[in-house]
Structures are given as structure tokens and as C-alpha cells.
C-alpha positions as CSV (number, residue, x, y, z in Angstrom):
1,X,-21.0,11.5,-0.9
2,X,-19.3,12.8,2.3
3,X,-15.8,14.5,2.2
4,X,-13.1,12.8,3.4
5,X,-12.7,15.4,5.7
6,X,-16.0,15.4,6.6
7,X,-15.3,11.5,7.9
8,X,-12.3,12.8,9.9
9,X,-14.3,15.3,11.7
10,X,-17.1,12.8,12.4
11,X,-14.9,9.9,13.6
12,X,-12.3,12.3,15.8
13,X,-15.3,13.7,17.4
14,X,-16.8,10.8,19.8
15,X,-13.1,9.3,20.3
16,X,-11.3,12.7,21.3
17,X,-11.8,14.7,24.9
18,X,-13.6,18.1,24.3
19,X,-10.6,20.6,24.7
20,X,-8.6,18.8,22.7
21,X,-11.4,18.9,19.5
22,X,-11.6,22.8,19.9
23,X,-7.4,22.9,19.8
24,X,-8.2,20.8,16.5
25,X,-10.9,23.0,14.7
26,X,-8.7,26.2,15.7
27,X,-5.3,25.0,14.3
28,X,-7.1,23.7,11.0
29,X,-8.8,27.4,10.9
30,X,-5.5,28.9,11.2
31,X,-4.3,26.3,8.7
32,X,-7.1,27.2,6.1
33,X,-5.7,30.7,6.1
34,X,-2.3,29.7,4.9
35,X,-0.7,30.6,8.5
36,X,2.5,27.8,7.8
37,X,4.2,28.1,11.0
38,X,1.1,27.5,12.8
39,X,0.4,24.2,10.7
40,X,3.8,22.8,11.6
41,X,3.4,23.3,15.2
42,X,-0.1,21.4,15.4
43,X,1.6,19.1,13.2
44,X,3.5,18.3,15.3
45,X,1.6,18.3,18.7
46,X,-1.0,16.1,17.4
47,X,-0.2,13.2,19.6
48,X,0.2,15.3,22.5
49,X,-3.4,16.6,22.0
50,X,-5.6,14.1,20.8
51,X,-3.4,10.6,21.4
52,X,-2.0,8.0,20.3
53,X,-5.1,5.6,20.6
54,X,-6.1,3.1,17.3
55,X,-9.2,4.7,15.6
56,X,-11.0,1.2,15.8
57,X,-13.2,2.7,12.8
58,X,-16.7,0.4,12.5
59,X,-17.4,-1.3,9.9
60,X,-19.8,1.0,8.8
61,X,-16.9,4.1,8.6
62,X,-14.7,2.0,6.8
63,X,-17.8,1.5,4.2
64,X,-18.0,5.5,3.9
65,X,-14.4,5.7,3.3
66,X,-14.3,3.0,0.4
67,X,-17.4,5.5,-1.0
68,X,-15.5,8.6,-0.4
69,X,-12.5,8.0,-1.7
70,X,-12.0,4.7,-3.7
71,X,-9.0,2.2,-2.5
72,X,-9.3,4.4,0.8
73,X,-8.5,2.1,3.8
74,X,-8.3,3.6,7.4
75,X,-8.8,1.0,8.8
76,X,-5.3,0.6,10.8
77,X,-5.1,4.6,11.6
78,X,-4.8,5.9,15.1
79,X,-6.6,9.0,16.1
80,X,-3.3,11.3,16.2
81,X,-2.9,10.1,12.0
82,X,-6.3,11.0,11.3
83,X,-6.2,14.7,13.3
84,X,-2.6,15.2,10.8
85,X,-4.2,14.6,7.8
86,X,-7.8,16.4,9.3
87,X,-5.0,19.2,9.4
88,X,-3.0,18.7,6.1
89,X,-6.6,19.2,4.4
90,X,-7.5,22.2,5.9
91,X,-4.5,24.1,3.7
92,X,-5.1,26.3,0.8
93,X,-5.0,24.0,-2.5
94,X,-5.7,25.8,-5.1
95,X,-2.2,26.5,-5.9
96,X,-0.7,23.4,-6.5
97,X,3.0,24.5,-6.3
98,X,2.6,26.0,-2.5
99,X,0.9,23.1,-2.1
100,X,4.1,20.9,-2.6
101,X,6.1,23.5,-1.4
102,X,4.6,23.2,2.0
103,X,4.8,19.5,1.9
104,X,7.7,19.4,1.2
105,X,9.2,21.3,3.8
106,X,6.9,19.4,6.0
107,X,7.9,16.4,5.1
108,X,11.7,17.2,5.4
109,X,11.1,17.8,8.9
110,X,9.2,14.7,9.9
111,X,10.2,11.7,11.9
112,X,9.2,8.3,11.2
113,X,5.9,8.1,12.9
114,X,5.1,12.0,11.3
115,X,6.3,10.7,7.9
116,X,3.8,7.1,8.3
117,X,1.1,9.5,8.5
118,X,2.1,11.7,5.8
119,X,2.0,8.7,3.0
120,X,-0.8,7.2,4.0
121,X,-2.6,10.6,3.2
122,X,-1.6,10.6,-0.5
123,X,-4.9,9.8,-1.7
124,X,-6.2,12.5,-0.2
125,X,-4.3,15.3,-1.2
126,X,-5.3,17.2,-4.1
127,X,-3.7,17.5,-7.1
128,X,-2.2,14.1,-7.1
129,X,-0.2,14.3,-10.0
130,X,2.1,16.8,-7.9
131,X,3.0,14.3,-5.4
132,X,4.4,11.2,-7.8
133,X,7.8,12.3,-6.8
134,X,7.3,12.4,-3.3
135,X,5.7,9.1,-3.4
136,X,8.8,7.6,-5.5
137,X,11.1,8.7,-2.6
138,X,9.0,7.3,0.0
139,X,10.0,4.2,-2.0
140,X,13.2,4.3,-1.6
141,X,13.0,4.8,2.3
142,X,15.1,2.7,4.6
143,X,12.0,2.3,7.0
144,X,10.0,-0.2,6.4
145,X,7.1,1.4,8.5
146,X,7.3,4.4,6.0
147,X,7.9,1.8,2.5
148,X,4.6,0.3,4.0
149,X,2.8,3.7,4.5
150,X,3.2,3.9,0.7
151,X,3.1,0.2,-1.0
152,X,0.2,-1.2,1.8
153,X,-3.4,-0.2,1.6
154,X,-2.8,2.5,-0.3
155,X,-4.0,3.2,-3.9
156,X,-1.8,6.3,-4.7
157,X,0.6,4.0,-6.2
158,X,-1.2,2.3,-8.8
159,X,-3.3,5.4,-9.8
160,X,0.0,7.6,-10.2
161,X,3.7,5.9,-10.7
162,X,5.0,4.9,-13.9
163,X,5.5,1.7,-14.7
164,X,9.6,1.7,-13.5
165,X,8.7,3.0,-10.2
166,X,5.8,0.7,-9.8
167,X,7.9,-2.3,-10.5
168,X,10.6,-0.8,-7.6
169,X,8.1,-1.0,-5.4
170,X,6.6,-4.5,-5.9
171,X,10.0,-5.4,-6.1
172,X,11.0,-3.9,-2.5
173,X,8.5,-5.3,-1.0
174,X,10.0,-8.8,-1.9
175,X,13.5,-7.6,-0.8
176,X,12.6,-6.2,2.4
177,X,9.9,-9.0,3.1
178,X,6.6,-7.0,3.1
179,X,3.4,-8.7,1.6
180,X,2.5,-8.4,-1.6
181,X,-1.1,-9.0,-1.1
182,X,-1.7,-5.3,0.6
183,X,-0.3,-3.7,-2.5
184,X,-3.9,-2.3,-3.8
185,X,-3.6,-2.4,-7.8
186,X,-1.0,-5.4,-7.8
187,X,-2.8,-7.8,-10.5
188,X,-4.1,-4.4,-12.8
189,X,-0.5,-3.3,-12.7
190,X,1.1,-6.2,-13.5
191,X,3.3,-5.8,-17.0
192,X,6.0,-8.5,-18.7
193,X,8.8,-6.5,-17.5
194,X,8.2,-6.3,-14.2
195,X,7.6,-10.6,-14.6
196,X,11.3,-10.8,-15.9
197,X,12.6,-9.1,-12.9
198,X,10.9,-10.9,-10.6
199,X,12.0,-14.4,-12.5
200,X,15.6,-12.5,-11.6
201,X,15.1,-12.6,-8.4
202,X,13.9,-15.4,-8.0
203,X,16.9,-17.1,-9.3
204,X,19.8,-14.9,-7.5
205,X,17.7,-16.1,-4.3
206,X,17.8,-20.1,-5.3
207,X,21.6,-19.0,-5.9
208,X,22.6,-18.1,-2.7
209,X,20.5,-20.7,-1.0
210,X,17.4,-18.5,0.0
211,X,13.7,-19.1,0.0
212,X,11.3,-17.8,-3.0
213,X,8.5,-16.1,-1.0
214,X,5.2,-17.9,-2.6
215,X,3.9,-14.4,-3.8
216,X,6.1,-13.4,-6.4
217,X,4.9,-15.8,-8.7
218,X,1.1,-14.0,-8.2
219,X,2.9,-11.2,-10.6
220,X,4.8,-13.7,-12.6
221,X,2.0,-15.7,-13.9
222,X,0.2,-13.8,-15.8
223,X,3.2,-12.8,-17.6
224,X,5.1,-15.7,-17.5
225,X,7.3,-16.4,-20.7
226,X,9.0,-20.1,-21.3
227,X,11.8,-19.1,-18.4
228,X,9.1,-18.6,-16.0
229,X,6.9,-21.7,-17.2
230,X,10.1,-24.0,-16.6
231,X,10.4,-22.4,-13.2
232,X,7.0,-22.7,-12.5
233,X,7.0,-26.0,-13.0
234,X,10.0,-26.9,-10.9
235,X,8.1,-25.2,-7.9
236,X,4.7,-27.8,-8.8
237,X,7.1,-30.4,-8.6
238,X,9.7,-29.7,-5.7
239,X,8.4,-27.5,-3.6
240,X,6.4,-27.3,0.0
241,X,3.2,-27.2,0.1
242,X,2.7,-23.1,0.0
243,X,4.7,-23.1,-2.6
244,X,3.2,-25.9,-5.2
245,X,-0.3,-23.8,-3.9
246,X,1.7,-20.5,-4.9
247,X,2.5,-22.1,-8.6
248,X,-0.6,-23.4,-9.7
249,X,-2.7,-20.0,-9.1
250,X,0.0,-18.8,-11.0
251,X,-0.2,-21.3,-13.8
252,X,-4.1,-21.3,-13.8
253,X,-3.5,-17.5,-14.5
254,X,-1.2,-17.9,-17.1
255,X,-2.1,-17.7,-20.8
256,X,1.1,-19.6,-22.0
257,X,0.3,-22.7,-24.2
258,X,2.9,-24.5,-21.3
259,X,0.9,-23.4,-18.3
260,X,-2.2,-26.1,-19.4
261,X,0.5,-28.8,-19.9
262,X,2.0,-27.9,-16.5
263,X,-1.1,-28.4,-14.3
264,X,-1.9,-31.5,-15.8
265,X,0.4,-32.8,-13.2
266,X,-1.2,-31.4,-10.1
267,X,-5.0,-32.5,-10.5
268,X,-5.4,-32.6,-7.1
269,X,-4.1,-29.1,-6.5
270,X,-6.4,-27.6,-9.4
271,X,-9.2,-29.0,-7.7
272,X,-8.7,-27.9,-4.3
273,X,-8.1,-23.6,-6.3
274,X,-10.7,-24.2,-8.4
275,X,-12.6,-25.2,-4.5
276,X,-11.7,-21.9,-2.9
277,X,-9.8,-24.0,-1.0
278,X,-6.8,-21.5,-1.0
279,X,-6.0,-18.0,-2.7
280,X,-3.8,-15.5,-2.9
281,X,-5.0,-13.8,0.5
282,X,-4.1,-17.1,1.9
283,X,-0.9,-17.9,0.8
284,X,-0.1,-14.3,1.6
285,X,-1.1,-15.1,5.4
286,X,1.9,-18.0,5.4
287,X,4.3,-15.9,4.1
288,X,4.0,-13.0,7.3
């Protein structure tokens, strides 16, 4: 199995000019031998060295990355992400706490795009039971950019937060309108508490007049108690089309005595999920 940082190397290498490879190697050697000031300032020149350009990894790389690192997903990295986390994993880990430490004064100095990069490298890092608080707070960020770093693509979450911060997440992304379908881990994760809040939601929405995206009830179903059933149902019956599609995956994943009862009513629809004819991915793609 290759390294992740092994992958790194080999895909910065035929997508970034000579000079600016050699600036790379030197500031990750300089990083290796714990010289912090250095690190921050390549940190931060990154762009300015090897671009801003989109990785456009092959299909073949993004195979290697599954197999390096499971839930691993590249795929939407630009080169000057990849050299910052090429760089990040060239410092000394075997301590764990200067490990945070240095994080964490890197991370109080980043911008946005320096702070995307950053959380999309969590899987990566070693020791990855030190960084579930940094994870949390990149949570409860105010940029969506940075909330997606974290919740999208990224199996950190689901390997490491507890269940209350897990649910905070799934739950922003509904707020703030990001996908759910992204959110590696979401059906494993799922949990009855998390179902209620969602239900919650879902009803101070209706209340003020506000659409239901289709997705939440993905996380309800599975869950769902007899509040969630009778909503359920409602959707089947007086909802759009997205939406009655949205209720009976939910329904057909359901193991509440009512859920049978409720499908009876939607042949048709059963048929066409039981067909392929749409899924989660897709509803997710109406919802963008």
C-alpha cells in the first residue's frame, strides 16, 4: 500500500514546474526537522509556488487514495491543497501534543481558503483522536466552504465525533443547505436521537412556511417512531414529486410496523425504488 504522502509526491510531480518541486521537497525537509517558523511560511506560500490549478486526479489516483487511506476523496483538491497537506505531513508526530500544538497555532492563523485545506486533511493526520476538538469547531464555522471541508467527502467525522457532535453536523448541513448525501458515514451513523431532531426541524420549517429538503427524511427513516411515520405519510400523500420519492426510500427503510401500511398507498412509487429508478444520490442531485 502506498503512503499517502507518497500519492502527494507522485501526483504534484508531473502537474508542478521544476523550481517550484525542489522549493517543495526543501520546505518539507526543513519541516521534518521541526523548524516551525519555516513551516508557516511555506504554508503559507503554497499557492504562490505551486498554483492554484485543480489536481484533475485520474481515475486511477483516486483508486490509490480509496486504498491508502479508506473514505479518502481528493478528488476536488487543487494542487496548492495537496503541496499544504504534502507539507503538514512532513512534521515530527510522534509527540502528539506538539503535534496539536502546532496545528493549532496554524490553524489560528489561517484564512478561509488555508483553513479548507486544513480540514480536508484530517484523515491524514496522525493521531486522530487528538484532533476531535478541532474538528468540532470546524463545525461550528460561519463558512460554509470550511463546514464543507469537514461534513463533505470526508470520513474524519464519522470515524471520530461523538454522537452530539455528529448530530450538529448533520443537522447544519440542513440549516445552512449543504447536501446530505456527501456526508461519508451518514446511514452507519444514524441514531433515534438524532431522527427526533430532525422530525423537529422539520416541523418549525412547515411552521414558518419553509420547504423540507427531501434528505432529511434519509436519516429519519430508519429511525422513525409513530411522529415520524404520520409525517412520513403526509409527505407520500401531499407532497411534489422529490419529495413522495424522498418518503418512500425512507419508509422502505423503516422497521416500524406503520411504514408497510404506509407504502401500500404508493405502489407505483415502490416499484419504480425497488427499479433503481431513483435513490438517494438522486434526490440529493434535486435538492443542490
Amino acid at each position: 500500500m502506498i503512503p499517502p504522502e507518497t500519492l502527494l509526491h507522485d501526483w504534484l510531480t508531473p502537474r508542478v514546474p521544476p523550481l517550484a518541486l525542489a522549493w517543495l521537497a526543501g520546505s518539507r525537509t526543513q519541516a521534518a526537522t521541526g523548524d516551525t517558523r519555516a513551516f508557516f511560511l511555506a504554508f503559507g506560500m503554497a499557492p504562490r509556488k505551486v498554483g492554484k490549478a485543480d489536481l484533475h486526479l485520474t481515475d486511477a489516483e483516486k483508486q490509490a487514495a480509496t486504498v491508502a487511506r479508506p473514505g479518502w476523496n481528493p478528488s476536488s483538491w487543487t494542487v496548492d491543497q495537496a503541496a499544504r497537506t504534502h507539507l503538514v505531513l512532513a512534521l515530527p508526530f510522534t509527540d502528539a501534543a506538539a503535534l496539536v500544538a502546532t496545528l493549532d497555532k496554524l490553524f489560528a492563523a489561517s484564512d478561509g481558503g488555508e483553513l479548507v485545506a486544513l480540514y480536508q486533511m484530517l484523515p491524514l493526520l496522525p493521531h486522530p483522536e487528538a484532533h476531535r476538538l478541532r474538528a468540532a469547531e470546524g463545525i461550528r464555522t460561519s463558512m460554509k466552504a470550511v463546514f464543507c471541508a469537514v461534513a463533505h467527502h470526508n470520513p474524519y467525522p464519522a470515524e471520530q465525533l461523538d454522537e452530539a457532535a455528529w448530530n450538529q453536523m448533520v443537522l447544519k448541513c440542513l440549516f445552512i443547505g449543504a447536501a446530505l448525501d456527501p456526508v461519508l458515514g451518514l446511514d452507519r451513523r444514524g441514531n433515534a436521537t438524532l431522527a427526533r431532531m430532525l422530525v423537529d426541524y422539520a416541523h418549525e420549517r412547515w411552521a414558518a412556511g419553509r420547504p423540507v429538503s427531501p434528505e432529511l427524511w434519509r436519516v429519519v427513516g430508519p429511525h422513525a417512531d409513530d411522529r415520524a411515520i404520520a409525517d412520513l405519510k403526509e409527505v407520500l400523500d401531499e407532497g411534489g414529486m422529490t419529495e413522495r420519492e424522498a418518503a418512500v426510500l425512507a419508509l422502505m427503510a423503516s422497521p416500524h410496523p406503520g411504514a408497510a401500511e404506509a407504502l401500500g398507498y404508493a405502489p407505483d412509487l415502490v416499484e419504480r425504488a425497488r427499479a433503481g429508478e431513483f435513490t438517494w444520490r438522486t434526490i440529493a442531485g434535486t435538492c443542490v
